[in-house]
C-alpha positions in Angstrom: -14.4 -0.9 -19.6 -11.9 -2.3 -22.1 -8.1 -1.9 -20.9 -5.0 -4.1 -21.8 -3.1 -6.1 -19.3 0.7 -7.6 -19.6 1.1 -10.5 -17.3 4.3 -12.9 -16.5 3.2 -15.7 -18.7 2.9 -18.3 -16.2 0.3 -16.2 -14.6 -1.4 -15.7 -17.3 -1.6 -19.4 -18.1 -2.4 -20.2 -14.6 -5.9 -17.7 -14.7 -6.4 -19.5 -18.0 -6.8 -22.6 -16.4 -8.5 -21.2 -13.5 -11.7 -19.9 -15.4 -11.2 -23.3 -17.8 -11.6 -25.1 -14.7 -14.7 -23.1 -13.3 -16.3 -22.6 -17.0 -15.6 -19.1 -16.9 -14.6 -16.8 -19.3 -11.4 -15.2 -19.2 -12.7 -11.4 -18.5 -14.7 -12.4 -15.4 -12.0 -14.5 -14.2 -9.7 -12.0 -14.0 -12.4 -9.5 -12.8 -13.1 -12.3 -9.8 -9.5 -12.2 -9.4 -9.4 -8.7 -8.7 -12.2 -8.0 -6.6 -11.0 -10.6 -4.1 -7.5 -9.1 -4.1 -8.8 -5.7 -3.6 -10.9 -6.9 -0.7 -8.1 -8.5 1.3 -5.6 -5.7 0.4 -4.8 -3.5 3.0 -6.5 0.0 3.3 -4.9 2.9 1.5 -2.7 4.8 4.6 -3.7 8.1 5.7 -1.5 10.5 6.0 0.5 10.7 9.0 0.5 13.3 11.1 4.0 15.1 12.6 3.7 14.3 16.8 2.5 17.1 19.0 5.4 19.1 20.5 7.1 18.3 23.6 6.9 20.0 26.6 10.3 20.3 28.7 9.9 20.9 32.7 10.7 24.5 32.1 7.4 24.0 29.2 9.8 25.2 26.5 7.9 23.8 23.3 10.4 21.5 21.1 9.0 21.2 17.5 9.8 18.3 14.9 12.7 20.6 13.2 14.3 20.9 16.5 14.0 16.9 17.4 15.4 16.4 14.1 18.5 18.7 13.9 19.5 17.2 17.6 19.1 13.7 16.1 21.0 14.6 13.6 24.2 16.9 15.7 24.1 13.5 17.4 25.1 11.5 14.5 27.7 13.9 14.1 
């Protein structure tokens, strides 16, 4: 796949001399680059769940709207 890239300049010079340095061309330079980024970047975040209700001792079920609103009378 063809695509176009705009890079800080002294990046760009720096992967220059990288694959220059390895006898590399530029494309798979870049494409090494990447692949070893993507490998130690950390995995995409699932989405979070809201917490289970609370139970009170008289088992009254508090939901997150309620948590919230009492957070937020307290700030008042």
């Amino acid at each position: 796949m063809k695509t176009t890239l705009e890079l800080p300049d002294d990046l760009a010079r720096r992967i220059r001399m990288r694959a220059a340095a390895r006898d590399q061309k530029l494309k798979d330079a870049i494409a090494q680059l990447l692949e070893i980024g993507l490998a130690h970047a950390p995995a995409a975040e699932s989405r979070v769940r809201p917490p289970k209700p609370v139970k009170l001792a008289r088992r009254k079920i508090v939901d997150i709207d309620q948590i919230e609103a009492a957070i937020a009378a307290g700030r008042d």
